[in-house]
SEKOL-923696 format. One record per residue (C-alpha): residue number from 0; chain; x, y, z. Coordinates in steps of 0.25 Angstrom, whole numbers. Layout:
N
<site pos="NUM" unit="A" east="X" north="Y" up="Z"/>
...
END
This chain:
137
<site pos="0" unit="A" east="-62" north="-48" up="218"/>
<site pos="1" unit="A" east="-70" north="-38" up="212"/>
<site pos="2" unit="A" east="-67" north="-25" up="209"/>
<site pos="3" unit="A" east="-77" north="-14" up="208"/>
<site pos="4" unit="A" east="-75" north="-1" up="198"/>
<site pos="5" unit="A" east="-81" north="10" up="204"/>
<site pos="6" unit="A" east="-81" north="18" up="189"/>
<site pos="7" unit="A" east="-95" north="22" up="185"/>
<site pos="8" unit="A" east="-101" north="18" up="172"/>
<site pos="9" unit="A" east="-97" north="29" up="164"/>
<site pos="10" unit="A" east="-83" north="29" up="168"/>
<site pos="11" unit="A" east="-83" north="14" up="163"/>
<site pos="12" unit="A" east="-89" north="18" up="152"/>
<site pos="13" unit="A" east="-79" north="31" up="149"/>
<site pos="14" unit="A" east="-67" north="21" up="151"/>
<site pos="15" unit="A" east="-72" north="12" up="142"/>
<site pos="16" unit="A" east="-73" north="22" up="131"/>
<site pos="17" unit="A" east="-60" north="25" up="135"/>
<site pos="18" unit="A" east="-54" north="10" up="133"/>
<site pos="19" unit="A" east="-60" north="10" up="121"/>
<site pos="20" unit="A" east="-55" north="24" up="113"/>
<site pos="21" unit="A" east="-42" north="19" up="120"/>
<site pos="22" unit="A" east="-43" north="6" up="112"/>
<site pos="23" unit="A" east="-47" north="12" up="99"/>
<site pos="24" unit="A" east="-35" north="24" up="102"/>
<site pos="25" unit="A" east="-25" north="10" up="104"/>
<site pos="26" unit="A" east="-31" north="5" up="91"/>
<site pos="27" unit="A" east="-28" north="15" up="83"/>
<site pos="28" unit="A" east="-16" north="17" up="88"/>
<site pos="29" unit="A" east="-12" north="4" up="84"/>
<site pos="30" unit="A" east="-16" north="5" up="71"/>
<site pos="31" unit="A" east="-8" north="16" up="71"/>
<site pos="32" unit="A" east="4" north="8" up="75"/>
<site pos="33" unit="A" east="2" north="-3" up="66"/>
<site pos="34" unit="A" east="-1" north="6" up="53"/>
<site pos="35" unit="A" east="14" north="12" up="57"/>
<site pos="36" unit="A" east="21" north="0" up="59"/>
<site pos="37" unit="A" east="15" north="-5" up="44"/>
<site pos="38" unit="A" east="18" north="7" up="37"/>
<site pos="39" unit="A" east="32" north="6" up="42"/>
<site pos="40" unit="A" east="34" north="-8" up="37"/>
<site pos="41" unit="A" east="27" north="-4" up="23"/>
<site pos="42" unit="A" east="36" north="7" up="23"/>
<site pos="43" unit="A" east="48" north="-2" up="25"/>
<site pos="44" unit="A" east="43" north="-11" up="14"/>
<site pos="45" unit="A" east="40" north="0" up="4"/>
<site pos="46" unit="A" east="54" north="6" up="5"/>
<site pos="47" unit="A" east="60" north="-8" up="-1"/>
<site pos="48" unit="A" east="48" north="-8" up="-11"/>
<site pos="49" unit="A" east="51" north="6" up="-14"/>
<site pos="50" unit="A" east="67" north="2" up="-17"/>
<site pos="51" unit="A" east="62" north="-11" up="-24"/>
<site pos="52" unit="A" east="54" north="-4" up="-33"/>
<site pos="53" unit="A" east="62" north="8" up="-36"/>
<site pos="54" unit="A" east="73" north="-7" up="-40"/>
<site pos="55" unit="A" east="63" north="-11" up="-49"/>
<site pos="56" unit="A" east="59" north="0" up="-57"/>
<site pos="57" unit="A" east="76" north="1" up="-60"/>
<site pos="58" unit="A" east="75" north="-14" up="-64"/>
<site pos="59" unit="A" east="63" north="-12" up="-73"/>
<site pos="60" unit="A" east="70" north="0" up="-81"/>
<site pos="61" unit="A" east="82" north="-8" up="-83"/>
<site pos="62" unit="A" east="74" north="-19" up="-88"/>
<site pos="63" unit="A" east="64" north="-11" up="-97"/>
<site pos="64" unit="A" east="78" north="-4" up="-103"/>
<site pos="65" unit="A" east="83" north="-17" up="-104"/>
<site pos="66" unit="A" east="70" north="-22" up="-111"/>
<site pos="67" unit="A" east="71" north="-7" up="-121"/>
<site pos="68" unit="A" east="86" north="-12" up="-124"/>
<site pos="69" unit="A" east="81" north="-25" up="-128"/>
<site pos="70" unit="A" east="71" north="-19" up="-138"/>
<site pos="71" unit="A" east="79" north="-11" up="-143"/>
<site pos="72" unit="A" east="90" north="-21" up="-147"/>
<site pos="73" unit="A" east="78" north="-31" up="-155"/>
<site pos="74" unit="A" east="74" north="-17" up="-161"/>
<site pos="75" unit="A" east="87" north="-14" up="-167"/>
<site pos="76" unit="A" east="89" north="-28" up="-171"/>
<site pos="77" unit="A" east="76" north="-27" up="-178"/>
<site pos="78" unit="A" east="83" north="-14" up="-187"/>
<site pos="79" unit="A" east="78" north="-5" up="-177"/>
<site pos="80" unit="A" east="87" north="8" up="-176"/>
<site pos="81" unit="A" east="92" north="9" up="-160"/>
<site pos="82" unit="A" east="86" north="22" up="-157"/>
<site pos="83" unit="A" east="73" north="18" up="-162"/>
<site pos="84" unit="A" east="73" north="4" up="-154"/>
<site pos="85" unit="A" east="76" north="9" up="-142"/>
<site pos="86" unit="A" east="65" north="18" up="-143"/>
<site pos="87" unit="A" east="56" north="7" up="-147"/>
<site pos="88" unit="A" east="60" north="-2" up="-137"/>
<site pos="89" unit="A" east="58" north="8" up="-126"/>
<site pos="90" unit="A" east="45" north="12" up="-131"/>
<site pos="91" unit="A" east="41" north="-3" up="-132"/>
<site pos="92" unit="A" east="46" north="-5" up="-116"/>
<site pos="93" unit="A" east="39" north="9" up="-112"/>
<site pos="94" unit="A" east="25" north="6" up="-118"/>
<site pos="95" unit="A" east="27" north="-10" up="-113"/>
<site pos="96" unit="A" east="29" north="-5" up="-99"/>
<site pos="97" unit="A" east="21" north="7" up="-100"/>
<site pos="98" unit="A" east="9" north="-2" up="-103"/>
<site pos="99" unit="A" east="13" north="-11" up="-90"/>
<site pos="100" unit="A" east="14" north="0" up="-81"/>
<site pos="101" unit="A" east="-1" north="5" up="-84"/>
<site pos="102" unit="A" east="-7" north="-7" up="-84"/>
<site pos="103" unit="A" east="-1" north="-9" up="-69"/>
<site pos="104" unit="A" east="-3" north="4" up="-64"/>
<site pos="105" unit="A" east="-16" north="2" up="-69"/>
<site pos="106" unit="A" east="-19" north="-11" up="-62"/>
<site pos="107" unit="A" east="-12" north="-5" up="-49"/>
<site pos="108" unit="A" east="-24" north="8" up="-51"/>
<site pos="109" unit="A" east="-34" north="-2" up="-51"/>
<site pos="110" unit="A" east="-29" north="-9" up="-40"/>
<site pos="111" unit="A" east="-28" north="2" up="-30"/>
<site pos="112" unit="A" east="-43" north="8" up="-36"/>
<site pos="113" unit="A" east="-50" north="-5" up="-30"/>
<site pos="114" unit="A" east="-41" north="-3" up="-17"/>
<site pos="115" unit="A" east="-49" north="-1" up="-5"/>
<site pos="116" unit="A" east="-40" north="7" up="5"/>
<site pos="117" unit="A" east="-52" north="9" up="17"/>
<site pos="118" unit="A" east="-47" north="2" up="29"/>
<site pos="119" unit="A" east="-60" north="-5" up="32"/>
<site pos="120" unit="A" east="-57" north="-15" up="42"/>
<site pos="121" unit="A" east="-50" north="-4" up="51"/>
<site pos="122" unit="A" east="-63" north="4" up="48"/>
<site pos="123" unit="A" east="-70" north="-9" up="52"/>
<site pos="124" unit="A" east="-63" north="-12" up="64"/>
<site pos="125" unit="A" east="-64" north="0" up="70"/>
<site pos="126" unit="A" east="-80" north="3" up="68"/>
<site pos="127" unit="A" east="-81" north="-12" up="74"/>
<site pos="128" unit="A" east="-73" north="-7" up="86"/>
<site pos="129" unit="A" east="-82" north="6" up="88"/>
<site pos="130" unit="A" east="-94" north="-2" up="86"/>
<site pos="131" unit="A" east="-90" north="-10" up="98"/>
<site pos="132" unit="A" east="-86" north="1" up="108"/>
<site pos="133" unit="A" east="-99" north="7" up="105"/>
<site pos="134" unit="A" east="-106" north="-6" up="108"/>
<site pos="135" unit="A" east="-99" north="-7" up="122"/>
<site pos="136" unit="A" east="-102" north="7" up="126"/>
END
């Protein structure tokens, strides 16, 4: 059985380009969608990061004043006076950590300068996808 479409040309042609902008509007759309669904799971997993990291920095200054206490007990048993080997000790542990700090937020720097943050195959698909609607039309 055939069926006959009594539609002209151009209205053919008028609800194609509507399919398609309806296509592209649904692509976006999901992109949308998708985007909010991730950022929502990275959300969820940056909060336990957040209380993870905020642990760790605890942990770290109870060990670096466990370390100062340590240096400062082999100072005075070296004839060091307290004052003065707690102060030396702590200088020691600052500088040490100091040193360690810059040298990774320096590497992190580095790191994000030879970051490419353009979202090329988006960009990609998209023009490949306009290339071929105007190839059909």
């Amino acid at each position: 059985m055939a069926t006959t479409d009594s539609r002209s040309l151009g209205e053919l042609l008028g609800g194609l380009a509507t399919d398609i902008s309806n296509l592209f509007r649904t692509e976006i759309q999901l992109a949308k969608t998708e985007a909010s669904e991730k950022a929502s799971q990275a959300m969820s997993g940056l909060v336990f990061m957040g209380i993870g990291g905020v642990l760790a920095v605890g942990a770290i200054g109870v060990l670096l004043s466990a370390i100062v206490a340590l240096g400062t007990s082999i100072l005075v048993d070296q004839g060091f006076d307290v004052p003065i080997a707690t102060s030396t000790s702590a200088g020691i542990v600052t500088i040490v950590v100091a040193l360690i700090a810059w040298m990774l937020v320096s590497k992190g720097i580095d790191a994000i300068k030879k970051t490419n943050l353009n979202m090329s195959r988006t960009t990609t698909s998209l023009s490949r996808d306009a290339g071929m609607v105007k190839e059909k039309l």
